[in-house]
C-alpha positions in Angstrom: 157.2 -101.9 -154.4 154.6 -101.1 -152.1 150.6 -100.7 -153.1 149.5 -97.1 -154.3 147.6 -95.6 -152.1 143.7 -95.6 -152.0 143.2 -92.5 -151.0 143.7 -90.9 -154.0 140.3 -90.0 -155.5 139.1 -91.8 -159.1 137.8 -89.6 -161.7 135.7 -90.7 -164.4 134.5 -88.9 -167.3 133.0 -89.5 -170.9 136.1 -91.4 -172.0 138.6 -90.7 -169.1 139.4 -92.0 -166.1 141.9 -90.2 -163.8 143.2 -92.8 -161.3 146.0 -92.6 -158.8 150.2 -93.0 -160.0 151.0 -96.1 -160.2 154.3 -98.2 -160.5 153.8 -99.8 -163.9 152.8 -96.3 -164.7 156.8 -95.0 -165.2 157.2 -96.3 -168.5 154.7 -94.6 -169.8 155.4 -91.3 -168.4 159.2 -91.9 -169.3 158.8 -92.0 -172.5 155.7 -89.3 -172.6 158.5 -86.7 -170.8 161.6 -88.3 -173.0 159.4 -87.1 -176.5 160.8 -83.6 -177.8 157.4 -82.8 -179.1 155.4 -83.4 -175.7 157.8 -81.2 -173.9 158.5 -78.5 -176.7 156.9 -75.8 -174.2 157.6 -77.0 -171.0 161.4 -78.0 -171.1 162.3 -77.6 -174.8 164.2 -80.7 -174.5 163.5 -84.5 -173.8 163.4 -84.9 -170.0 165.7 -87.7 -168.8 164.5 -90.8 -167.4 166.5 -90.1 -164.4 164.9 -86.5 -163.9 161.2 -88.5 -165.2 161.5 -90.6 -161.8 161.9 -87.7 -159.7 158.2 -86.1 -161.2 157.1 -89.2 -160.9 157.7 -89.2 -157.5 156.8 -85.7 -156.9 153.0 -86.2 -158.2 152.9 -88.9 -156.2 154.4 -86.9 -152.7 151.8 -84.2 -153.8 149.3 -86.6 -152.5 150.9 -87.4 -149.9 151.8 -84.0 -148.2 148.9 -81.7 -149.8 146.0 -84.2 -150.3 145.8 -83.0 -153.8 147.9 -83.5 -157.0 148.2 -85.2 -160.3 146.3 -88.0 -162.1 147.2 -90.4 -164.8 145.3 -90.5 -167.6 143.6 -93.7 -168.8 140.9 -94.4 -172.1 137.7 -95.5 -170.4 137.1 -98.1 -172.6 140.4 -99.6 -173.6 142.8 -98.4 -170.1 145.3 -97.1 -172.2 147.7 -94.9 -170.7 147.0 -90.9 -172.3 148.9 -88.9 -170.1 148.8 -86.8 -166.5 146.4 -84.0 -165.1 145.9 -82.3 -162.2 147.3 -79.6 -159.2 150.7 -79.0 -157.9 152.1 -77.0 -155.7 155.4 -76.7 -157.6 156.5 -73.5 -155.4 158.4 -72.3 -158.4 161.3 -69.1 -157.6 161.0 -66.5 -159.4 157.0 -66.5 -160.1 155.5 -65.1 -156.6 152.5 -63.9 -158.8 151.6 -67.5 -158.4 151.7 -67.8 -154.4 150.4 -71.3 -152.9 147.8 -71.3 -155.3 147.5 -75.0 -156.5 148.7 -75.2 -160.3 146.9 -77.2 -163.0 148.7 -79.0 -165.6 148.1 -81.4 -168.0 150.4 -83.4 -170.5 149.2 -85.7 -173.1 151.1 -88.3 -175.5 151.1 -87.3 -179.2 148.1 -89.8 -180.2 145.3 -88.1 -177.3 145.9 -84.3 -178.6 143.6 -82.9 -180.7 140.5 -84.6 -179.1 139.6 -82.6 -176.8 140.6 -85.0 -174.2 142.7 -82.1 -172.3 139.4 -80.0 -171.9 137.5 -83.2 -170.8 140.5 -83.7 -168.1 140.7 -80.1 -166.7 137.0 -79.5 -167.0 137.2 -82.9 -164.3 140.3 -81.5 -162.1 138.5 -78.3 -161.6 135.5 -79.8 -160.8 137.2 -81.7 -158.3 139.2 -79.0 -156.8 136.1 -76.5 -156.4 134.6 -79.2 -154.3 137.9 -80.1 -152.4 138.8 -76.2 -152.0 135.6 -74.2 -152.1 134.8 -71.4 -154.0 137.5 -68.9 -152.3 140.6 -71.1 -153.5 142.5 -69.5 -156.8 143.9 -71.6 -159.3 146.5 -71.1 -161.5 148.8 -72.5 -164.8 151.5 -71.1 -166.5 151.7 -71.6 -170.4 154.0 -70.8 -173.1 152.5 -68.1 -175.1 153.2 -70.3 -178.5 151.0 -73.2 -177.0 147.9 -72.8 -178.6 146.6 -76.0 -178.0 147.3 -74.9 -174.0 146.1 -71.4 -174.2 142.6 -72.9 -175.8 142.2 -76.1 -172.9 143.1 -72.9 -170.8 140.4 -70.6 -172.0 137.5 -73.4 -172.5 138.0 -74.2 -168.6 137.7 -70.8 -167.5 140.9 -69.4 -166.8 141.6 -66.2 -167.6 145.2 -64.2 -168.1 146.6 -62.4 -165.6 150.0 -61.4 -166.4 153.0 -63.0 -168.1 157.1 -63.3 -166.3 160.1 -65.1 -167.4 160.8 -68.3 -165.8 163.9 -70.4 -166.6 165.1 -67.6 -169.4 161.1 -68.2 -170.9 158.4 -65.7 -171.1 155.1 -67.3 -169.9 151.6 -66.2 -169.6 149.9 -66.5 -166.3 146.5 -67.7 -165.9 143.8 -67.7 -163.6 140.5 -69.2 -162.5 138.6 -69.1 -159.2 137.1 -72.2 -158.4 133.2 -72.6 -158.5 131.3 -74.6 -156.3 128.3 -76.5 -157.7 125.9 -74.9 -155.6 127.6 -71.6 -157.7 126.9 -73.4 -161.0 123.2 -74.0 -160.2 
């Protein structure tokens, strides 16, 4: 397989770093997407390994295309694989309330929940993406309203509700969050 690309900006935070895809990276994201009780809000059911190559692909392709898109999500200290954040276009029918605003998203195995690692992942992507977009670029996420571990990483990173629509036979809320430039911040 050919070499990642470099490109891809590095991320580091307390205890994360967000680094590009890589191709010893499918495993892991296999088997995060194949666990019923990662997915439980997003698909309901274990994504197949088949359907995991072509997200894998996708964040990747993001990249690519849009210059922005997901991370994986390593321990600082140890490398060990957490999970994946970042922005997506996903242009998803049936949700025009969403427009080409880049989506965040963020997916964690069982063992990094609960530690505030999400927060400490968006808080980073947003960062990144008020800096890469300015302070006139929306984002957005989509979260099932049962999520409450979603709807909190949601509300500590400054996005606020906006609406709720049914996607895929699901009612989801919609969120918001203008980006804020660090000159903004000061």
């Amino acid at each position: 397989m050919p070499a990642p690309r470099s490109d891809v900006p590095i991320l580091t935070t307390e205890r994360l770093v967000l680094r590009e895809h890589r191709p010893s990276d499918f495993d892991s994201i296999a088997e995060l997407l194949g666990d019923i009780e990662v997915v439980r809000y997003i698909t309901g059911k274990p994504i197949a390994r088949e359907d995991a190559w072509m997200r894998f692909l996708r964040n990747i392709g993001h990249w690519q295309l849009l210059g922005f898109g997901m991370w994986i999500v390593v321990d600082r200290t140890s490398g060990l694989f957490l999970g994946v954040i970042g922005l997506g276009e996903f242009r998803r029918d049936g949700l025009p309330q969403l427009g080409s605003d880049p989506e965040v998203g963020w997916l964690l195995t069982p063992a990094a929940q609960g530690r505030g690692l999400a927060t400490e992942a968006v808080t980073a992507a947003v960062a990144w993406a008020a800096e890469h977009f300015g302070s006139a670029r929306r984002l957005v996420c989509i979260i099932d309203p049962r999520n409450d571990s979603s709807l909190s990483v949601a509300k500590k990173c400054g996005f606020e509700r906006f609406g709720t629509a049914v996607y895929h036979g699901e009612t989801l809320a919609l969120f918001e969050r203008r980006s804020v430039s660090r000159s903004e911040e000061a």
